[in-house]
N, C-alpha and C positions, 0 to 999 in steps of 0.2 A: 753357577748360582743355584743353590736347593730354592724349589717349585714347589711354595706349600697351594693347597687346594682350599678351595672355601669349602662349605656343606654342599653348596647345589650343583660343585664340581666332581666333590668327590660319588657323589650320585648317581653322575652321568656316567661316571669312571666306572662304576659297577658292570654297568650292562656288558662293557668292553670286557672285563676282568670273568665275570660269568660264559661271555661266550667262548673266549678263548681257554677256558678251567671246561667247558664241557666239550669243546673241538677234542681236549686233551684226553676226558674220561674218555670218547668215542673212539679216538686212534689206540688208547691201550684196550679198548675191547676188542678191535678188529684185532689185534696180533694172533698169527696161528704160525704155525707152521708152514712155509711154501708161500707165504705171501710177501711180496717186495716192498721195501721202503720206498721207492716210488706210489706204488698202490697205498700205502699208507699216507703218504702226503698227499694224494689226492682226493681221502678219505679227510683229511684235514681242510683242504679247499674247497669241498664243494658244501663241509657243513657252514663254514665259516661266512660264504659269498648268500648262501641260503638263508642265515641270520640277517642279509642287510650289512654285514659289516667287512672288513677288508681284512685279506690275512696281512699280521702285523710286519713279517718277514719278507714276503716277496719283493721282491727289489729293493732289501733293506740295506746300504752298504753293497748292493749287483747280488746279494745270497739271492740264487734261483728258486729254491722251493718258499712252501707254505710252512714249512717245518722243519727243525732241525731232530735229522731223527740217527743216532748214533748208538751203534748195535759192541758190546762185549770192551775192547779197549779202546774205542772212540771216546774220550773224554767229550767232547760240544764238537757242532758245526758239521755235523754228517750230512753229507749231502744226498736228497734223495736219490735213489738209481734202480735202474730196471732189473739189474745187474746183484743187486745186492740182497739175498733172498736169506729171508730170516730164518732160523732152525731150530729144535728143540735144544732148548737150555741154555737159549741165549737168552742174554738179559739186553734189552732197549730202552733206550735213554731216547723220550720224545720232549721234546722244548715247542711250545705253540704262542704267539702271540695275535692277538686281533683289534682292530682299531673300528671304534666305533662311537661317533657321537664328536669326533677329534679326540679320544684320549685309547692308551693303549692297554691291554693286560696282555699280563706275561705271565707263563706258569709252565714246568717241568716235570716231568714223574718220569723212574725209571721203570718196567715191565721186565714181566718172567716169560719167557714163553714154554709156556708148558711146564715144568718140575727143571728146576737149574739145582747145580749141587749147595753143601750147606755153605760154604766160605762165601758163595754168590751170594746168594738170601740175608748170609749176614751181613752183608757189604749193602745190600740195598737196606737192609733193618736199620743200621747205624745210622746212615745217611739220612735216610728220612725222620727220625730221630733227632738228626743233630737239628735238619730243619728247622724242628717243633721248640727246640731248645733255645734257637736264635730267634726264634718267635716272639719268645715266651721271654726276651730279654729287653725285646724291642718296645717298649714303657715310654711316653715323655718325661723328659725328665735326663734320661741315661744318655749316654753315648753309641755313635756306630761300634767304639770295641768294643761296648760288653754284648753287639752281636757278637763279632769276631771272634772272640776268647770261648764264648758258649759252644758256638758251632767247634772251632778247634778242639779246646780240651776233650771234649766230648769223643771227637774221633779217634786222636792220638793217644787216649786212656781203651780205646778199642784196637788199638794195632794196625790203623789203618790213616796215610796222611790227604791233608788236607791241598789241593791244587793253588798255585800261589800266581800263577799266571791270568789268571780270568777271578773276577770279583763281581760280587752282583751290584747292584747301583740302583738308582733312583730311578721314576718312570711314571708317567702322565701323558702332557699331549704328545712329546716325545717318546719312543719305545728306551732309549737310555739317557737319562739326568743325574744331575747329583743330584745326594754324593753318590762317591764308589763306594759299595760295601764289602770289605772284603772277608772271605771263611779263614781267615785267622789275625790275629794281634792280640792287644794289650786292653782289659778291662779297662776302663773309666779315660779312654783316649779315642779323639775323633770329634768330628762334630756331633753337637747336641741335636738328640730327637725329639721334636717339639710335632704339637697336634697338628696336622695339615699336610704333614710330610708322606709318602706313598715311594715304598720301594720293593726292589726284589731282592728279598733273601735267597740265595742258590746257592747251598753245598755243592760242589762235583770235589768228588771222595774216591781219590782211587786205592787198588787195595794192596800197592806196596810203594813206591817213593812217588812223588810228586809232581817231580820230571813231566814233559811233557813235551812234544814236539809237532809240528806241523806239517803235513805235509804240500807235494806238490801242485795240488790244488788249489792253494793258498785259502782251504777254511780245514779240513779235517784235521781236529785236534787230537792226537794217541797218547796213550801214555808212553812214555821213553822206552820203560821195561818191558812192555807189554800185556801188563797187569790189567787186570779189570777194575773200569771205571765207574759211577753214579752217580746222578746228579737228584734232586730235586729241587722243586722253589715254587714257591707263592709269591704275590703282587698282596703287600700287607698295607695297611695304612694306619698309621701311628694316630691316637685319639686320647683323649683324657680318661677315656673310660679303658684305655689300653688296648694291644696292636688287635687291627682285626684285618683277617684274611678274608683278601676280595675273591680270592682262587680257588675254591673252598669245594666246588662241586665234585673236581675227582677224585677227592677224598672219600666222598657222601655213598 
């Protein structure tokens, strides 16, 4: 059942949606060279518990960290580790959520570390891109596919596909509600977005098939081929005055 929000709801929902958009800008500032994605998730916990509020992930479903942080073909679900030390010209995919007030924000940005080549940069250009596109779709009035189709067409007219296994979804006092949003289908199909609704658009765009596999771990998501992957997303909220992104600060 979609979870529309009143006004004094979606309010509350802000502050959650702010802190976890600025846990987000602060772990893609820390990225250097030589530093781990452990240290990086702790960089995400300690802003997060410092705010008063809870990181949204830890013990979400038993995921360990504060963050889901996935480095070059990790499509989602990287798990922090000591072990796993970031390098020039890697590109990182951070996913941060925080629950504050009872309600959740959720939000994704991929990073460069340092100067990556061009087909990397353009793979995160498009992605963030297609984002803004399904954003900018997301109207009451419309439907989930004319996210879907925005985000899609958009990537596949760039030469690069759209992940069909993971979909963004809806999100309030829970971190995942309906609906499911998914980064590709059919213009004017799906449920209707009406004012009160709050979800997460998330592209993860990899930059040759689609494919995608899990490993041993049972969370790290790769791409099949080994391709590089990107994600982005925002925690939007559909309004009569049109979508407004609550995630907004790692952009800023």
């Amino acid at each position: 059942m979609i979870q529309l929000k009143t006004a004094h709801e979606l309010e509350a929902m802000r502050k959650a949606c702010a802190i976890s958009a600025q846990a987000l800008k602060l772990a893609g500032q820390s990225i250097e060279a030589g530093i781990t994605t452990a240290e990086l998730d702790e960089i995400v916990f300690r802003f997060i518990k410092k705010q008063g509020a809870k990181p949204g992930f830890k013990g979400l479903y038993g995921f360990p960290g504060s963050a889901c942080i996935s480095v070059n073909d990790t499509v989602i679900h990287g798990l922090p580790s000591r072990k796993a030390v970031i390098r020039p010209g890697d590109i990182v995919s951070i996913d941060t959520g925080a629950v504050y007030g009872g309600f959740n924000g959720d939000n994704a940005c991929t990073f460069a570390c340092g100067r990556v080549d061009s087909e990397a940069q353009r793979l995160m250009d498009v992605t963030r891109e297609a984002l803004h596109r399904g954003i900018a779709a997301a109207k009451a009035g419309s439907r989930v596919g004319d996210i879907s189709f925005a985000v899609q067409s958009y990537v596949e007219q760039n030469g690069f596909s759209v992940v069909r296994s993971y979909v963004g979804h809806g999100v309030g006092r829970e971190m995942h509600e309906d609906p499911e949003v998914p980064n590709f289908g059919h213009a004017g199909h799906g449920p209707r977005l009406v004012g009160g609704m709050t979800i997460a658009i998330e592209p993860m765009v990899n930059q040759k098939h689609y494919s995608v596999k899990t490993l041993s771990d049972g969370w790290t998501v790769k791409t099949a081929d080994g391709g590089l992957s990107a994600h982005f997303e925002h925690t939007v909220a559909i309004t009569a005055a049109g979508p407004q992104i609550l995630t907004l600060d790692w952009e800023e």
